[in-house]
N, C-alpha and C positions, 0 to 999 in steps of 0.2 A: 504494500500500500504506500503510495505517495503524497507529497504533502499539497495538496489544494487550496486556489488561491482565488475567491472570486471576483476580484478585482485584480486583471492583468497589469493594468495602467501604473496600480496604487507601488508595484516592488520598486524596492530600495537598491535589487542591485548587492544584498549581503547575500552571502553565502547559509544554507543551511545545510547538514547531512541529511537526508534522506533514504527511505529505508532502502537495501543495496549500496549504500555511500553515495546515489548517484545526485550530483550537486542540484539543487533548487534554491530559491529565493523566498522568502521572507515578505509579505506583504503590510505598509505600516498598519499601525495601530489607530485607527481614528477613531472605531467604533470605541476598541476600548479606553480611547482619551474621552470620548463622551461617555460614557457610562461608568466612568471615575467621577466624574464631575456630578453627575446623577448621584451617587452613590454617596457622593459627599453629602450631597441637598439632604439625603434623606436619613443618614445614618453618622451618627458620630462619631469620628474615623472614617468613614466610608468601608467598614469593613466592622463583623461582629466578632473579630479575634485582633488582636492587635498586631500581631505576627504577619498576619495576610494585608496589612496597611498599604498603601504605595509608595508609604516610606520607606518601605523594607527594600526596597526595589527601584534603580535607577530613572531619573526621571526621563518618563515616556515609554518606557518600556514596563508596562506594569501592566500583563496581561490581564481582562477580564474571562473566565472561563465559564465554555457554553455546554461542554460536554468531556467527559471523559470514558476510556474504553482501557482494560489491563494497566499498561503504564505511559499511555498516552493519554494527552487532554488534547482541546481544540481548544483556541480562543474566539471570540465573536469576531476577529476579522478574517477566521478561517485556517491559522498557522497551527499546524502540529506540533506538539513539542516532548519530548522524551520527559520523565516528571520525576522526580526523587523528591524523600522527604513529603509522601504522598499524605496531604489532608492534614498538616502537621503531624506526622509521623502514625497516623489513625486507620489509615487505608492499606494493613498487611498485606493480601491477598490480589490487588488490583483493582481499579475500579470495576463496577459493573460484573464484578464475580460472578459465574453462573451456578455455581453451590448454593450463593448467600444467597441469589436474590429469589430463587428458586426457593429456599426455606420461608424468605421472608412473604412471597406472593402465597403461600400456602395457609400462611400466618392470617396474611389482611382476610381473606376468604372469611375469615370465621370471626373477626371481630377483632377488635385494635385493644379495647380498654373495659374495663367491667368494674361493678360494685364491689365486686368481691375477687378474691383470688382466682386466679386459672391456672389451671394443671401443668402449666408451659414452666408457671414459676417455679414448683417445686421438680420439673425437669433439668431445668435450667440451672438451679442451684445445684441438684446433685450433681449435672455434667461438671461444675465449675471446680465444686468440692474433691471430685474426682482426679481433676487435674490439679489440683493445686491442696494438695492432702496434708501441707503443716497449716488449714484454717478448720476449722468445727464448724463453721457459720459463715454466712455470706448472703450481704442486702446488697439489689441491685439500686441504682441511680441514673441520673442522666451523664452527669459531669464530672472530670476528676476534681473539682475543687468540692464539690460537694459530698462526695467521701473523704476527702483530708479532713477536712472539717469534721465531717461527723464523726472521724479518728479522734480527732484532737481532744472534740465534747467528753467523748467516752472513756479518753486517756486522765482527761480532769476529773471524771467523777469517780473513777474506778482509785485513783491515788489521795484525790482529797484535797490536787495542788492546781495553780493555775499558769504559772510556766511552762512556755512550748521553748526546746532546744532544736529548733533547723541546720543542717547543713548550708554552709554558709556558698560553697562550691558548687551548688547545684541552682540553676537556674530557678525554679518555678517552681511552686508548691501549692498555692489556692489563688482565688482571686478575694478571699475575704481578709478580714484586717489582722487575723494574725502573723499574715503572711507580707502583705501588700506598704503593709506598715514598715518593716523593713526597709522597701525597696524606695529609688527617689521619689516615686508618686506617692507621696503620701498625704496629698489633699485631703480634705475632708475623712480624712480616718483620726480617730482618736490614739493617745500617747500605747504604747502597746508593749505588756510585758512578754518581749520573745529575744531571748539569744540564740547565739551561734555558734559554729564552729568548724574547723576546718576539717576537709577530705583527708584521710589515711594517717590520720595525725593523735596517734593512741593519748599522748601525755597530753597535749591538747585540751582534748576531750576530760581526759580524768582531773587536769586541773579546773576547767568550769564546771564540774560534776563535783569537785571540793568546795567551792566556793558556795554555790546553788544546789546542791543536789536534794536537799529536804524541800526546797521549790517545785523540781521542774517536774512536768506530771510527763513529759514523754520527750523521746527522742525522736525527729521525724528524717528520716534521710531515703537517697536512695542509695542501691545498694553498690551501685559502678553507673558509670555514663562514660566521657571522655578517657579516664583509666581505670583500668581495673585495681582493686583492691589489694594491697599490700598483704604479703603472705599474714596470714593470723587477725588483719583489723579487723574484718566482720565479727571474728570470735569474739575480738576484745570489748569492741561495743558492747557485743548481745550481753558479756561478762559484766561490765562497767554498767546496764540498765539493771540489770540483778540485784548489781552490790548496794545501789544508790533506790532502789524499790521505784526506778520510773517505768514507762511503758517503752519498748522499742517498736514505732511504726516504718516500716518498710513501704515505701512509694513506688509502683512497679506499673505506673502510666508510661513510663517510658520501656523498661525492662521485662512487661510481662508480654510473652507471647513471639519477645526478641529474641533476647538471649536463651531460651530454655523454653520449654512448654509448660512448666510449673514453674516459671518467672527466676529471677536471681535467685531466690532463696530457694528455687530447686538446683542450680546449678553450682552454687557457692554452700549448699548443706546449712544454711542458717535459717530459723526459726523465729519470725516475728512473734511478736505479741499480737499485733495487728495489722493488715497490708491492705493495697489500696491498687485498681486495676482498672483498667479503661483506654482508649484510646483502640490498640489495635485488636481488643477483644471484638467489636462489632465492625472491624473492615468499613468506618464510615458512618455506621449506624451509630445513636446515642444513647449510648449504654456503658456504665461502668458499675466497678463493685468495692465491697467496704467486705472485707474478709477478716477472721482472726479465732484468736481461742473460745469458747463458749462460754465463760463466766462470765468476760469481758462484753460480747455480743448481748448476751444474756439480759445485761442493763437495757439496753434500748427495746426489750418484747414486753412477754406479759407474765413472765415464770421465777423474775428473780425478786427474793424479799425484798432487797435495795428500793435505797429510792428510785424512781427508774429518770432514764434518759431520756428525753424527744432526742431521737437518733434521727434516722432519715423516713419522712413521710414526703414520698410524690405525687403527684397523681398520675404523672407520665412514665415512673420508677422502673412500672412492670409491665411494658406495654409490650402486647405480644410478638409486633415481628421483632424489635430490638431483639428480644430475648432468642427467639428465632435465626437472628444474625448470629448473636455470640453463639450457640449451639454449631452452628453453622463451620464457624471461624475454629473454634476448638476441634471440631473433627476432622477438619482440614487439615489444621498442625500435628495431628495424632499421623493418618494414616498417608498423607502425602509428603511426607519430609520438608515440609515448607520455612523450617527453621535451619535442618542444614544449608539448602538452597539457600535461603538472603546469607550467608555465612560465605559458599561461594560464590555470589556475585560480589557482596562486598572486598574479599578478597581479591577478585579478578580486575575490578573498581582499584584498591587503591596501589595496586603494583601498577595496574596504566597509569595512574595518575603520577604516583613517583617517576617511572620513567620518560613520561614526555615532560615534567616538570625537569629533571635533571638534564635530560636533553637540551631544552632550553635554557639554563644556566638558571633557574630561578628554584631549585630545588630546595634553599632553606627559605624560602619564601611562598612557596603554595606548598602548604604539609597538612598529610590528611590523616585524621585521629580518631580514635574512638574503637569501639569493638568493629569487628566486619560487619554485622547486621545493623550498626548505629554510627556511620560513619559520619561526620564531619567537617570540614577544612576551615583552615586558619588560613588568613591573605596578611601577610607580615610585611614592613618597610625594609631598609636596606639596614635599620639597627636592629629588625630581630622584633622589633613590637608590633602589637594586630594594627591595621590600617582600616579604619573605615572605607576609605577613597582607594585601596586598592581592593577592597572588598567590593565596592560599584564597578571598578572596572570589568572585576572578574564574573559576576553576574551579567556586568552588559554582555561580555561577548559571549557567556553561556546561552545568555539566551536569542544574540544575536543567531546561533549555531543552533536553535531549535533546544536547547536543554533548559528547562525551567527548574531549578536546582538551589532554595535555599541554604541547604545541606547535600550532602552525598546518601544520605540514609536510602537503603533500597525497599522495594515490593518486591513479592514474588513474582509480580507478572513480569518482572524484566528479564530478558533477553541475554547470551550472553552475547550478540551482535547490539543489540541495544544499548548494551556497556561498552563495546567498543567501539560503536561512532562515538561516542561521550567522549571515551579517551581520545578520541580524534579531535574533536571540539575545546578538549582541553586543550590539547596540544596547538590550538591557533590561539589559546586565549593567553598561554603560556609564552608565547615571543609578542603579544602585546603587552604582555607585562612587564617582560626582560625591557621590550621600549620604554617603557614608562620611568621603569627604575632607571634607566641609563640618563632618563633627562631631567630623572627626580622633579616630575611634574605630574603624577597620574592625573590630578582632576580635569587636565585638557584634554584625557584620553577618555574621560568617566562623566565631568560632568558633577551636577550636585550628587554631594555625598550619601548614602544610606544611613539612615539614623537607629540607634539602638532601641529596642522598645521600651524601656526605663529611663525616663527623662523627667525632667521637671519642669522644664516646657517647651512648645512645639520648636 
């Protein structure tokens, strides 16, 4: 299949790869410079993730997307584009999956939502429990911030304390104020008791854990992202949440369904107290879960003497195809190896990518990190430090080259010819880079810069 352009007039004249490598063009973006502009009018941001902004994204180049298919999208002006870091990392199996959507059409058939429980849910939960066997219990949700949160509740009432300890290395953890308070926006959120601490950093940890430990009612991290774990720290945490009687929550919005089919903590042998899952469990659907021990779970039902919890009540919580999806997506990772696979594509991904980076002379300058299944790259200046502005560069020409590529993190629908025009695309964005640096000016290659999404103002 080839890339289609309904406007012959509209090309630019850039180069894309196309499927075969064989060269096409690029048609501009007008539709979607107007319907950014729309998007603006009607939504704050113009986007209801902040991630998905047109900040994120070099200006004018900031696709709107009309359709996607495996690990291809279309945008409204018609261009195809190779996609990673699918749906913010949500969409494991590819778009438009025919497993999912096939469970989930079978799903609406019979009704979406009810008074009362449906049979789906206590399916769904055993499937979940089955895969992921250091939890007793597990509520579903829509959102991952709405299970951190209900961790969090349930970590205060089960200890008695009201201190949350975050990783301080980890990107993202709710959108609510124990979280957000942290970060530069902290507009309208009030003063917020939450520490920190840093990744793989045992003594760290056990010295804020001296200081606060009769405070903090849990420890919230994830379990690896960008490196993996230091021989022994997961132990020592889960050790040091023991000694100190707080909760260990494990966050596996990113890690569950990546790394392992029972998430980090099946792959690393460590045992939360509490975990929290979402994103690529529903392949795009909205659905995540709040898992853990049953004492702990226990607070938020109707069976424990405690006082109890408002844990998590939705109305959307348990709506049948969601739940329908994630059954879906878990069978898929059981009997179709869908977890080795992004493992070798990742791999295959970022040896292309070192070698046409080295090739290019820019090799300690585009470096790519992270597990094979959770790849992402770093765009570094000539001292070694991240660049914004070479960060726009590197996105322009990705996506000048048809790859729409926040991140490198893969689906399973990709290809291994699919990974390698990418490395081909790398490899042109790779000697616009080496230019850049040679004249130590990217922004006349790039343009305005991408901006972080933690800011304090626009």
């Amino acid at each position: 299949m080839t890339n289609t352009f309904p406007d012959q007039s509209a090309r630019t004249g850039v180069r894309v790869l196309s499927a075969g490598s064989a060269p096409a063009t690029v048609s501009r973006l007008r539709r979607s410079a107007e319907l950014n502009e729309r998007l603006h009018r009607l939504i704050p941001g113009g986007a209801h993730t902040y991630a998905k902004g047109d900040d994120q994204f070099p200006h004018g180049l900031a696709p709107v997307i009309s359709r996607g298919n495996g690990a291809h999208v279309w945008d409204v002006d018609g261009n195809r584009y190779t996609e990673y870091g699918s749906g913010l990392r949500s969409v494991l199996l590819g778009h438009a999956h025919p497993r999912v959507l096939s469970a989930v059409r079978a799903q609406l058939d019979h009704g979406a939502n009810f008074v009362r429980p449906s049979v789906i849910e206590a399916e769904a939960a055993e499937r979940f429990l089955a895969t992921v066997p250091t939890a007793d219990m597990v509520k579903f949700t829509k959102n991952g911030s709405d299970a951190t949160t209900a961790a969090v509740r349930l970590a205060r009432a089960h200890t008695g304390r009201s201190v949350v300890a975050i990783c301080r290395d980890q990107p993202f953890f709710s959108t609510d104020d124990w979280f957000i308070g942290t970060t530069a926006m902290t507009a309208g959120i009030p003063a917020q008791s939450t520490l920190s601490f840093p990744y793989g950093d045992l003594s760290a940890l056990s010295d804020l854990l001296d200081l606060h430990g009769s405070e903090i009612a849990c420890l919230i991290m994830e379990a690896a992202t960008v490196t993996e774990p230091p021989s022994g720290y997961l132990e020592g945490v889960r050790a040091l949440a023991d000694h100190h009687g707080c909760l260990l929550v494990l966050d596996e919005m990113i890690t569950g369904f990546r790394w392992a089919i029972s998430g980090a903590q099946g792959l690393y042998g460590i045992v939360p107290d509490l975990s929290t899952f979402g994103k690529a469990l529903g392949n795009g659907f909205a659905v995540s879960a709040l898992a853990g021990r049953r004492e702990i779970m226990e607070r938020g039902g109707l069976r424990s003497p405690d006082e109890r919890v408002f844990l998590l009540s939705t109305t959307h919580g348990a709506e049948t195809h969601a739940l329908a999806a994630a059954m879906a997506v878990m069978d898929a990772c059981v009997e179709e190896g869908v977890i080795a696979r992004l493992h070798q594509l990742g791999d295959r991904l970022r040896a292309g990518v070192h070698e046409v980076a080295a090739a290019a002379g820019v090799g300690e300058q585009v470096v790519v990190r992270g597990r094979a299944s959770n790849l992402v790259f770093a765009t570094l200046d000539h001292h070694g430090n991240p660049s914004q502005e070479f960060r726009t560069l590197f996105l322009r020409e990705l996506l000048l080259g048809g790859v729409l590529a926040p991140s490198f993190v893969v689906s399973a629908a990709l290809t291994d010819a699919d990974v390698d025009r990418t490395v081909e695309v790398v490899a042109n964005a790779c000697a616009v880079y080496r230019d850049a640096l040679e004249a130590g000016e990217p922004e006349k290659y790039a343009g305005r810069p991408v901006k972080p999404v933690f800011r304090r103002f626009v």
